[in-house]
C-alpha positions in Angstrom: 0.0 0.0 0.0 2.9 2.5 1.1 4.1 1.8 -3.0 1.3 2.3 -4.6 0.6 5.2 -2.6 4.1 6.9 -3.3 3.2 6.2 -7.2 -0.4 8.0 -6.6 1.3 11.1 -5.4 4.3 11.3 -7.8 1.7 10.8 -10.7 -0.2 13.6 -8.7 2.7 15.9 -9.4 3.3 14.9 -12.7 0.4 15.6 -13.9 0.1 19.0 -12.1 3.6 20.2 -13.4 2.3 18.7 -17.0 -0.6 20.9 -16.5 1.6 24.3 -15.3 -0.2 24.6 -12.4 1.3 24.8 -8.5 -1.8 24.6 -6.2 0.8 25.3 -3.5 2.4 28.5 -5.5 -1.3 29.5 -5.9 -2.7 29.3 -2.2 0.9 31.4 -0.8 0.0 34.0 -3.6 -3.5 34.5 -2.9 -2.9 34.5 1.3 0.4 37.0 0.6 -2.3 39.2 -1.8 -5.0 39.4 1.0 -2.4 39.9 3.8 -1.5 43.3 1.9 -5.0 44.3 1.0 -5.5 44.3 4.7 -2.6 46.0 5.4 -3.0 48.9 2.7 -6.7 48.9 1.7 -7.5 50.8 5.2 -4.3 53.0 4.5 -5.3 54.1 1.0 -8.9 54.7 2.5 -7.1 57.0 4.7 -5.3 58.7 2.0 -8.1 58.8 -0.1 -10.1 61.1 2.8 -7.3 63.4 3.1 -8.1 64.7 0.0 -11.9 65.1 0.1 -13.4 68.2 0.3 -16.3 66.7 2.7 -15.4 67.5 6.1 -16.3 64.3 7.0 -13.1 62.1 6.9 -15.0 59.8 4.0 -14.5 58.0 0.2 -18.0 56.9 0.3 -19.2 60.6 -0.4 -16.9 62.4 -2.5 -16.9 65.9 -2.3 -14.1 67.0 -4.7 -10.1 67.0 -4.6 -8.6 69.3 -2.1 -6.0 70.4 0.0 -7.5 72.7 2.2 -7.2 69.8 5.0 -3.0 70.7 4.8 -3.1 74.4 3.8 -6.1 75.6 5.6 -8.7 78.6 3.4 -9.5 82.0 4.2 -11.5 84.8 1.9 -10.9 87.9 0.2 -10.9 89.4 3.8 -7.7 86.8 4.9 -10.6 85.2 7.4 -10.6 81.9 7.8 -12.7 79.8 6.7 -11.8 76.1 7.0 -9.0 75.4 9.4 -6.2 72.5 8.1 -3.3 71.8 9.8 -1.3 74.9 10.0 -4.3 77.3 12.2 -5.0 74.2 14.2 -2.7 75.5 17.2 -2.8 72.3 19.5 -2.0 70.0 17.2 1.1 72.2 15.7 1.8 72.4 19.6 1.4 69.2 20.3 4.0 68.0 17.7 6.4 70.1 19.3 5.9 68.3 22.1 6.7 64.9 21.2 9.4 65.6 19.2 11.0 67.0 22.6 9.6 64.0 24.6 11.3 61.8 21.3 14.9 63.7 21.9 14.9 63.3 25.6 13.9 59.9 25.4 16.7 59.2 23.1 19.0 60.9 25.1 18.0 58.8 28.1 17.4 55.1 26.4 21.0 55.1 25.0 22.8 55.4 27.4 20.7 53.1 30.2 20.1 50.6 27.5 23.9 50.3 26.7 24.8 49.9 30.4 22.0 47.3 31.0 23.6 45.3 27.8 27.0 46.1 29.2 26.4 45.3 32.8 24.3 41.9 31.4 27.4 40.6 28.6 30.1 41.6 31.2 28.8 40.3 34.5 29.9 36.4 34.7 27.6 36.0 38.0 24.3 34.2 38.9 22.8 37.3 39.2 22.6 37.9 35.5 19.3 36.2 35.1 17.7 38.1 37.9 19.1 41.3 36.5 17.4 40.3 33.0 14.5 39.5 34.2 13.9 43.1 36.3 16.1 45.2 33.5 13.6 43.2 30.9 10.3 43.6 33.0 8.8 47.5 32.1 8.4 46.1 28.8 6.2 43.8 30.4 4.2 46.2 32.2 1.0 48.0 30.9 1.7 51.6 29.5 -1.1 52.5 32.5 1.4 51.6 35.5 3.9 52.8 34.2 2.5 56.1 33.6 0.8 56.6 36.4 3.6 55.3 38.9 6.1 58.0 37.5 3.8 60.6 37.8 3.4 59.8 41.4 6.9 59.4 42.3 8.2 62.4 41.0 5.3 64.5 42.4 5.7 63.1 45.9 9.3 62.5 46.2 10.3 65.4 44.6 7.8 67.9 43.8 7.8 67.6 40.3 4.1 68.3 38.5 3.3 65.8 35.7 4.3 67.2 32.3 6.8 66.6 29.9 9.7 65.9 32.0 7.7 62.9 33.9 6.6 61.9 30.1 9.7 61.6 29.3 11.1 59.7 32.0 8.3 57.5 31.9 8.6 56.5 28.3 12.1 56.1 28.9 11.8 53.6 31.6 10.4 50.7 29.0 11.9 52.2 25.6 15.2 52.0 27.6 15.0 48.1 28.2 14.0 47.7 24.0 17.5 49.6 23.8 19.3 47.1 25.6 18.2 44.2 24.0 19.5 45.4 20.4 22.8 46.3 22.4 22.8 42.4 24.0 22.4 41.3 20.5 25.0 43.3 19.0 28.0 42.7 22.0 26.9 39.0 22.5 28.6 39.0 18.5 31.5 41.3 19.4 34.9 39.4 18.6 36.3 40.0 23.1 40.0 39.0 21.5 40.4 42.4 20.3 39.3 44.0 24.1 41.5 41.3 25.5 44.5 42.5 23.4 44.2 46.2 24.0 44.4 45.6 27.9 47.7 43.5 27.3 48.6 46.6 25.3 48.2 48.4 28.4 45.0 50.5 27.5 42.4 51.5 30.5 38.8 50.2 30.3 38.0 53.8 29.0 40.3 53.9 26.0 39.3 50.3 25.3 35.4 51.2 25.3 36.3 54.1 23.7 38.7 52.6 20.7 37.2 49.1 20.2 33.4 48.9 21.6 32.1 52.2 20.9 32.9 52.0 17.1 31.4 48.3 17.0 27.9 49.6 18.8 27.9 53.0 16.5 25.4 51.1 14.1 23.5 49.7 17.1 23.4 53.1 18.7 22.0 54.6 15.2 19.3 51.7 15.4 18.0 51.9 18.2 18.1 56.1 18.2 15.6 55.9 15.5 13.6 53.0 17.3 13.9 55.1 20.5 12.9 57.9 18.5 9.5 55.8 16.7 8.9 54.6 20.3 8.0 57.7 21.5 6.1 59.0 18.9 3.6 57.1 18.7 3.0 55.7 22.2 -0.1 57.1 23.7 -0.7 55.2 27.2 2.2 55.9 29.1 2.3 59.6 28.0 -1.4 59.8 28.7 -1.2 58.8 32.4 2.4 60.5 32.9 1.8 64.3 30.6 -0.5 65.5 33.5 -1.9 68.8 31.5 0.1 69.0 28.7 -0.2 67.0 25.8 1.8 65.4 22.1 0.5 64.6 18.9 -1.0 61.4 19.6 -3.0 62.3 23.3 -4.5 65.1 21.0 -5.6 63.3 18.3 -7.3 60.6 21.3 -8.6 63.5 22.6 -10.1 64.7 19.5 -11.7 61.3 18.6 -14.1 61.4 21.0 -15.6 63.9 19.5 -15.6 62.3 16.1 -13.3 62.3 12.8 -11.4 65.2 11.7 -10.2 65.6 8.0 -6.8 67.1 9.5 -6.0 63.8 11.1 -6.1 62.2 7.8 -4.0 64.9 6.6 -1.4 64.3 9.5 -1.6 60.3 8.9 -0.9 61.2 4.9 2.4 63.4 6.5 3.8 61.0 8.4 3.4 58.0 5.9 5.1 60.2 3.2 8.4 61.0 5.7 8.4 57.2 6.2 8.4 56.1 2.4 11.1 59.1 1.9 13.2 57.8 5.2 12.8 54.2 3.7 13.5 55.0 0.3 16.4 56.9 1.0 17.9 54.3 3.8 17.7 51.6 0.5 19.3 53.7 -1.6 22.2 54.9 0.6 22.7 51.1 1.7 22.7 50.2 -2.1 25.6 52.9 -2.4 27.7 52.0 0.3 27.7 48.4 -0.6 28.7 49.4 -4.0 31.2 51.3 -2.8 32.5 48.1 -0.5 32.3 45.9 -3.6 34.4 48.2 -5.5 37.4 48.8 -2.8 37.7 45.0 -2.8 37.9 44.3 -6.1 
């Protein structure tokens, strides 16, 4: 039976490669098709409404192309008459905002997440796992906690009113241990021969970290920058519970949905999916260029 069986299913595929046809090739192609209609069909809705003159944010009841969602309109008499993105004060302040929160919390996740990694690569103790566990641990913990907890230390141990400052510090405390992890990943590959040899050179610890490890993280440290940097952006619970009065981008737009859609927010979405196909178009084509360039010196 186990013969005749194997002959079934190579006649099977015979006859489906005499026929052209790859059920399997067909069923990856159609799931991989669907996957990125789900992924882009809402996006290119989005788009879509960004450019509708309704002020409803809507495809479904075109109104006429427009841009008055990013430019704003006024009359003859310089009055305005529909507000867009650059008279809607809040939001223009609230992107000032984050991208302060953003550049603190870079400044801040660096350098904890590369002593975590450090302290975690470098420490040949039991320890280590314990120290894991608790440096790994705010990513565990609910944007709500952590949020909230910061804001309460900092007002009652030190007198410091929720704002940006606590924001910051607060995103920091979980964007900090995504930080380390890249670093873990990146020294757990470092070649320790080289650290080895600049110490029987005579070198401090300083001048070794300064010579040998520092250049090996510098991509690391550019990585994890811009996923610091991404991080913050977009996070919404912890900056909710932890910006007391004051507010980014993202707690606005929240704050805004409750009271229904706004046409500006699809223009913001449109903004910020343009600078990433830029950023991601121009990261390709400067890796393209620096490989050729690699390519050529060895040759």
């Amino acid at each position: 039976m186990t013969a005749l069986a194997q002959q079934g299913r190579e006649q099977g595929q015979d006859e489906r490669r005499a026929l052209g046809i790859d059920w399997g090739d067909v069923v990856l192609n159609a799931y991989i098709g669907l996957f990125f209609l789900y992924l882009f069909v809402p996006l290119g809705i989005m788009v879509l409404a960004a450019f509708n003159a309704n002020d409803t944010p809507s495809v479904s009841d075109w109104r006429g192309f427009t841009l008055q969602w990013f430019t704003g309109a006024t009359d003859e008499a310089g009055n305005v008459t529909v507000r867009g993105l650059p008279q809607d004060a809040r939001f223009l302040q609230g992107l000032w905002h984050s991208l302060l929160i953003a550049l603190g919390v870079i400044a801040i996740s660096i350098p904890l997440g590369l002593s975590g990694a450090l302290l975690l690569t470098r420490l040949e103790s039991k320890a280590s796992t314990l120290l894991y566990t608790l440096l790994v641990s705010p990513m565990l913990m609910p944007g709500i906690v952590l949020g909230v907890s910061t804001m309460i230390f900092w007002r009652d141990m030190f007198g410091v009113e929720a704002g940006l400052f606590t924001a910051m510090i607060a995103q920091s405390v979980f964007i900090g241990s995504y930080c380390m992890l890249m670093f873990m990943a990146r020294l757990q590959r470092q070649d320790r021969g080289l650290e080895e040899a600049g110490f029987d050179l005579g070198a401090s610890s300083f001048l070794v970290f300064q010579r040998i490890t520092l250049p090996f993280l510098m991509p690391t440290i550019a990585t994890a920058a811009v996923i610091a940097f991404l991080q913050s952006i977009e996070n919404y619970n912890t900056t909710f519970f932890a910006i007391g009065g004051n507010w980014t981008l993202v707690t606005e737009i929240g704050a805004r949905m409750r009271f229904g859609l706004s046409p500006v927010v699809n223009a913001i979405g449109v903004i910020f999916v343009a600078i990433t196909i830029v950023a991601a178009v121009s990261y390709v084509l400067l890796k393209r260029r620096r490989d050729q360039r690699i390519k050529a010196l060895r040759r």
